[in-house]
C-alpha positions as a printed Julia matrix, in Angstrom:
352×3 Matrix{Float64}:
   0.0     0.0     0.0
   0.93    3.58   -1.02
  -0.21    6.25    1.54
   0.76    9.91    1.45
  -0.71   12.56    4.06
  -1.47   16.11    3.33
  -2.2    15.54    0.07
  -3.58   18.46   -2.45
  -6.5    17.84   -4.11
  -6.82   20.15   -6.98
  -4.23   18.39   -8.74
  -6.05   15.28   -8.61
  -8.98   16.37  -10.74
  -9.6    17.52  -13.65
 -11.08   20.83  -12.12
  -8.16   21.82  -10.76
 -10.01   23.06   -7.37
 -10.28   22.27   -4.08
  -8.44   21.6    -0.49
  -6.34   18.93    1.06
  -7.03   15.21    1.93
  -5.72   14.07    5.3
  -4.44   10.99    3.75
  -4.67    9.43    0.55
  -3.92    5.52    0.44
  -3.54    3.79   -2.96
  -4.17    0.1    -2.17
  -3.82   -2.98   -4.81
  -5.54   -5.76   -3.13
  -8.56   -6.89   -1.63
  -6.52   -7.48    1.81
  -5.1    -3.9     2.01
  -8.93   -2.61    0.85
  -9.64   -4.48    3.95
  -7.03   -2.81    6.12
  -8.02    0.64    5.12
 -11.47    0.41    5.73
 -10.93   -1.09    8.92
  -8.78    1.33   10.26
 -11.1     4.07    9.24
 -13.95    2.39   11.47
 -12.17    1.78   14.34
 -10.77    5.61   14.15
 -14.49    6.83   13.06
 -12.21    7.97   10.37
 -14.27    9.47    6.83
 -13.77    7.55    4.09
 -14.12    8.42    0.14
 -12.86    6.94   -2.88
 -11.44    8.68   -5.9
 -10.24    7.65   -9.28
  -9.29    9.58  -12.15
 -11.07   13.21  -10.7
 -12.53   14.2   -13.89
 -16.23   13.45  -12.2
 -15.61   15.3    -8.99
 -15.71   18.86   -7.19
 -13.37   19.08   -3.79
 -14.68   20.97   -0.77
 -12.6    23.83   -0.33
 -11.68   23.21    2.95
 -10.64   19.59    1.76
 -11.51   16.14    2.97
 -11.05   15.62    6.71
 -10.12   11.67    6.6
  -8.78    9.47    3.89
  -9.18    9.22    0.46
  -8.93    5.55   -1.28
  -7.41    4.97   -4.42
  -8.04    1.66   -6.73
  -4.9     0.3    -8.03
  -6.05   -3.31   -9.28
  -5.33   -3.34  -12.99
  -5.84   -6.65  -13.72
  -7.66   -7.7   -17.07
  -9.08  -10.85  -17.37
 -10.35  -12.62  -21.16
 -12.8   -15.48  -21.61
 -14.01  -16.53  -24.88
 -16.93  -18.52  -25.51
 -17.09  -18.39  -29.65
 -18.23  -14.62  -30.61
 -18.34  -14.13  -26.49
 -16.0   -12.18  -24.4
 -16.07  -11.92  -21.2
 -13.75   -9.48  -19.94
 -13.0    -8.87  -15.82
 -11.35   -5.65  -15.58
  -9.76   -3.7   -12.24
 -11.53   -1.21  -10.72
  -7.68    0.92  -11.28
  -7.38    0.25  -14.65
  -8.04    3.9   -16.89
 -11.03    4.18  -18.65
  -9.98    5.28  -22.11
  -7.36    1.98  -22.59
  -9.73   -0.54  -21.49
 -11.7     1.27  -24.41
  -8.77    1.18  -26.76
  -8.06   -2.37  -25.9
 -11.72   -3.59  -26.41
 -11.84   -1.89  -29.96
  -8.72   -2.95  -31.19
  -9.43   -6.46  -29.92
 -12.87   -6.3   -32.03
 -14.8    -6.29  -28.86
 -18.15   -4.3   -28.9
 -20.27   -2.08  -26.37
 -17.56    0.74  -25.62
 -17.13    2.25  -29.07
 -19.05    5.3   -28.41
 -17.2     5.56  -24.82
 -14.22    6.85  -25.95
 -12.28   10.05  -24.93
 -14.01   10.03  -21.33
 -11.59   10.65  -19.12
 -11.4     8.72  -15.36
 -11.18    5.07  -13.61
 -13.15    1.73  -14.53
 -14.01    1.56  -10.9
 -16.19    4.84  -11.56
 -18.07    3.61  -14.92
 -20.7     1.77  -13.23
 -21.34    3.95  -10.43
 -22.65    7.06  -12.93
 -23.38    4.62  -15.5
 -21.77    6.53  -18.06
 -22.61    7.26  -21.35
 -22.59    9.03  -24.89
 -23.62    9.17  -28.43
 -26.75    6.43  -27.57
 -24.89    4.05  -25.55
 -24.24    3.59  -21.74
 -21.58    1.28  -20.1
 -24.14   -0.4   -18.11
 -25.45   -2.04  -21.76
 -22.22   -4.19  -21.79
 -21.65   -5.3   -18.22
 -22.69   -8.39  -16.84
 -21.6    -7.78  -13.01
 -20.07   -5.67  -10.64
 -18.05   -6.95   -7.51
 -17.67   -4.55   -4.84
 -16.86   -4.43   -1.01
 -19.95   -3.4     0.7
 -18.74   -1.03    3.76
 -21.64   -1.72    5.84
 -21.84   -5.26    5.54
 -18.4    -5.73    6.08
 -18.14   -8.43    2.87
 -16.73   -8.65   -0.91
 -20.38   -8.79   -2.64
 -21.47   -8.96   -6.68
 -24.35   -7.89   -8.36
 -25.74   -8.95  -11.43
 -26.45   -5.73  -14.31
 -29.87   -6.11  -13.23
 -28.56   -6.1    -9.98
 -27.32   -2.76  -10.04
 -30.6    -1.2   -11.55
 -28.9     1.2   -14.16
 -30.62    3.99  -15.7
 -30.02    7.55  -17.32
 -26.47    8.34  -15.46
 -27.76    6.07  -12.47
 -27.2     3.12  -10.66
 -27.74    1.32   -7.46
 -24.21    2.45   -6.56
 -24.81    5.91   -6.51
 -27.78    5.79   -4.54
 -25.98    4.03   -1.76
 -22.97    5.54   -1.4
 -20.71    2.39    0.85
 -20.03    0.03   -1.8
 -16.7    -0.15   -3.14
 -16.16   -1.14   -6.79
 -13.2    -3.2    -6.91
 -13.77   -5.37  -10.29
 -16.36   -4.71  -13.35
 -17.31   -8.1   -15.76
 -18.21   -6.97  -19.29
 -20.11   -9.33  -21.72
 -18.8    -8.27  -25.51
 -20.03   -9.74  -28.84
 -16.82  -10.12  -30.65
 -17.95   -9.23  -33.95
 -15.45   -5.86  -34.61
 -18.45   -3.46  -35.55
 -20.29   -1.09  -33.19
 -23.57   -1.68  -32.01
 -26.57   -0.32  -34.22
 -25.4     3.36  -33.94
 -28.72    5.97  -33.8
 -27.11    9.44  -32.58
 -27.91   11.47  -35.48
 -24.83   13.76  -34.79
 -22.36   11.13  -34.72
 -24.39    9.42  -37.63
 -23.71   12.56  -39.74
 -19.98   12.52  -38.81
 -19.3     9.0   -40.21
 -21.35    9.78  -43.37
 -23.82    6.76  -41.88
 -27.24    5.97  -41.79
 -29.31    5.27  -39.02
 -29.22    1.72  -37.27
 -25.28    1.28  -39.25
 -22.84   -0.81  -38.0
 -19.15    0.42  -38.55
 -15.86   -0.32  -37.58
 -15.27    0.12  -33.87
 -11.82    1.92  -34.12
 -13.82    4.28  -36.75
 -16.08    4.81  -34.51
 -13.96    5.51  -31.78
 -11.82    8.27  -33.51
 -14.98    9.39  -34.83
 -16.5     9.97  -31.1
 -13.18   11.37  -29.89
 -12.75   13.63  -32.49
 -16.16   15.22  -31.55
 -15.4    15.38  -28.11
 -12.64   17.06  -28.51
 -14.33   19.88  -30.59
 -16.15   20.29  -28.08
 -13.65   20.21  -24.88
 -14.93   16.95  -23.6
 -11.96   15.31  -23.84
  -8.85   16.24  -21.4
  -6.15   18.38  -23.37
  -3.51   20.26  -21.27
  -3.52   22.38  -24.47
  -7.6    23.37  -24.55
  -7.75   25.33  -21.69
 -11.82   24.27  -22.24
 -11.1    20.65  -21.33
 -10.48   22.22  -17.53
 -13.88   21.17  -15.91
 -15.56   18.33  -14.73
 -16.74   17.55  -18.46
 -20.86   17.8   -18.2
 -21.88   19.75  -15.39
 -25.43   19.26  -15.75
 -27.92   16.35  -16.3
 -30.02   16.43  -19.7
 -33.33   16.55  -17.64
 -36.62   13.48  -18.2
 -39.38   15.15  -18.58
 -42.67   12.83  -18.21
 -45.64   13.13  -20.24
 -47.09   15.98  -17.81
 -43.99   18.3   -17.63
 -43.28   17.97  -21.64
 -46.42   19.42  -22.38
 -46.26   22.55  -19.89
 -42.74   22.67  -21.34
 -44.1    22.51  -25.01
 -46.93   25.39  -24.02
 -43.72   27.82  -22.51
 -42.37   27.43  -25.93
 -45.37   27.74  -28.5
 -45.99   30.86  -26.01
 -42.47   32.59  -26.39
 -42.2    31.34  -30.18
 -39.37   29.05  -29.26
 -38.75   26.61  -31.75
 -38.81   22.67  -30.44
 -35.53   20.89  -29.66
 -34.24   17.55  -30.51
 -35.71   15.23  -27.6
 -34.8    11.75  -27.17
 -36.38    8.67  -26.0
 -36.06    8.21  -22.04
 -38.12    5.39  -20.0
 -41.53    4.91  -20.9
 -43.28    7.79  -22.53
 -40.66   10.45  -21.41
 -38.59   12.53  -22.94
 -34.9    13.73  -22.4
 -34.23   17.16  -22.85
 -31.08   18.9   -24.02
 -29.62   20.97  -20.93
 -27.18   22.59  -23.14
 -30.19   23.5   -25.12
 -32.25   25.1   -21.72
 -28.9    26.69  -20.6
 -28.64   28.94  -24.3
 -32.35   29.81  -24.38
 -32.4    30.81  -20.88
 -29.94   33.42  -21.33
 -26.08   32.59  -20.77
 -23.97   32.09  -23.35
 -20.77   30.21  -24.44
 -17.63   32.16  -22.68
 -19.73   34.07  -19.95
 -17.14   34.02  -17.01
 -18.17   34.48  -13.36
 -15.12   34.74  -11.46
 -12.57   32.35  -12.18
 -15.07   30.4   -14.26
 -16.89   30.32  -17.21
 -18.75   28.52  -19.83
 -16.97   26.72  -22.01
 -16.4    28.8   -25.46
 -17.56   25.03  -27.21
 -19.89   23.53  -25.48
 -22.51   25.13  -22.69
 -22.73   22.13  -20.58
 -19.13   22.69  -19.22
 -18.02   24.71  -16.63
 -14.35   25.32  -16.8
 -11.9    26.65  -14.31
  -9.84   29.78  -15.64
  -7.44   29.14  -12.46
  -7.13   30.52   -9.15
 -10.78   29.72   -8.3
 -12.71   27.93   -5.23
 -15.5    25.34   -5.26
 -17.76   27.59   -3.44
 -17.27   29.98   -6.17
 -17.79   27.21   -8.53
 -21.44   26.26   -7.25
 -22.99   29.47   -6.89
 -21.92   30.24  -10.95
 -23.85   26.67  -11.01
 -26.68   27.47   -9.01
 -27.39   31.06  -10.97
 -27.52   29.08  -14.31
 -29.94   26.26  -12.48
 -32.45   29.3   -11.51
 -32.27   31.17  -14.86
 -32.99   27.93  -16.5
 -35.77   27.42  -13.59
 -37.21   30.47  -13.94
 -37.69   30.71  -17.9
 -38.68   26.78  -18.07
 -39.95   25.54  -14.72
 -37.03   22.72  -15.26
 -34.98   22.07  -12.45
 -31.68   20.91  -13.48
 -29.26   18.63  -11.39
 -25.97   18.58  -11.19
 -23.65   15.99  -12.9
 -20.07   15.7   -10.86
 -20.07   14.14   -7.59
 -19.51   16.83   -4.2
 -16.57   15.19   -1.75
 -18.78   14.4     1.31
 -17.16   13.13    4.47
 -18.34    9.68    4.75
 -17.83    7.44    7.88
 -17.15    3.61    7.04
């Protein structure tokens, strides 16, 4: 085990914000997972996890206790015929695991690339882009569950996944230590249906390319629009998507529909959610509520490409950070009635 004390956390994400962690212990087995957490209860010690930071706004004032870093990078391959099934390390970095799986003709992560942070993380947020979501290609998660003391799994249903949602997130003391994807070896992308990457590969909808293809393709577009970590785009300095594209249910799309027809607004692109619901664009409700690409507050601003990022011009604080949040979530409020809710995770002191 790796521990360091008095560590500073702005470094560690992707923000660049934020105080300093007590103690930050890398660990890269179950047995020192065990130790930590262990030592944390018996000191009543807060406990948090953190992987790659790009998900994540620190406290100004820090983290009081210590911070748990995943270093299990160990990939495991099982082929049954076109089947993989691949165990991967909750350590392991996000965008080679991608790489690997396209290269290997493995698909489900295709439109996953250029998002920046930790395997571990994936299922937690189930993350997602260009009409696909991790939790499509994952057949289990293992995890140390804090408060029953025990190494547990659950099955994809298991973990309940929806629009960036998962049992994980909703209860906050599991542990991801190991992810088990299920991949159809065939070396083309799912169906693809996002018209906007659709256009970019010159593809109709429902097409199945090649994954690398598709990978560049979804890179390339994240990276036009500083989703994708450059030390060179000073735009690529936030927590990628601030906000949450909000589902609106049958009820709250059509008092969102009469706001528009009233103001003369024309309709935005909405996509299918669960049921009968809709998603909404927040980048979409950001613009037509008033703020605009490059508004600064402070040390921050809105990204010059894309409005759903916040990005950190330096020298800044978190609390400075969430009240430029919370004035675009009332303008947005006020002109549309839609709350929106905030993407990145808020370091909370956590007891084991």
């Amino acid at each position: 085990m790796k521990s360091a004390f008095r560590v500073p956390l702005g470094p560690m994400t992707t923000l660049g914000i934020g105080g300093v962690a007590a103690r930050v212990d890398e660990v890269a087995s179950d047995d020192e997972l065990l130790e930590v957490v262990r030592r944390c209860a018996a000191n009543d010690e807060p406990l948090a996890v953190i992987g790659g930071g790009s998900n994540l706004i620190v406290p100004d004032e820090g983290f009081p206790g210590t911070l748990l870093r995943l270093g299990q990078r160990n990939i495991a391959v099982r082929r049954d015929g076109d089947v993989v099934q691949v165990s991967v390390g909750a350590g392991c970095n996000w965008g080679e695991l991608v790489a690997t799986a396209c290269d290997a003709g493995w698909s489900g992560l295709e439109c996953l690339a250029g998002i920046p942070g930790s395997v571990g993380a994936a299922p937690i947020q189930n993350i997602g882009a260009y009409g696909q979501e991790v939790g499509d290609s994952i057949e289990s998660v293992r995890f140390f569950d804090r408060k029953a003391g025990r190494f547990d799994s659950w099955t994809a249903a298991e973990c309940a996944f929806a629009y960036r949602d998962s049992r994980f997130k909703r209860r906050g003391h599991a542990i991801v230590t190991e992810v088990n994807f299920r991949f159809a070896s065939t070396g083309l992308s799912k169906p693809l249906r996002y018209a906007e990457l659709l256009g970019a590969l010159g593809a109709s909808d429902g097409a199945a390319c090649s994954l690398v293809t598709v990978a560049r393709t979804v890179e390339a577009l994240r990276r036009k629009k500083g989703m994708v970590i450059d030390a060179a785009d000073p735009d690529s300095r936030s927590a990628g998507s601030f906000f949450v594209n909000p589902i609106l249910d049958e009820e709250a799309l059509g008092k969102f529909l009469t706001i528009l027809d009233r103001d003369g607004l024309p309709k935005p692109t909405l996509f299918p959610a669960a049921g009968t619901s809709k998603k909404v664009p927040a980048a979409w409700l950001i613009e037509k509520a008033g703020f605009v690409k490059g508004e600064t507050h402070g040390a921050f601003r809105i990204s010059t490409k894309h409005a759903l990022a916040l990005v950190h011009l330096g020298g800044g604080s978190s609390a400075e950070l969430l009240v430029f949040a919370q004035r675009i979530v009332d303008g947005v409020r006020e002109r549309f009635g839609i709350t929106l809710e905030r993407e990145p995770v808020y370091l909370a002191a956590e007891r084991a």
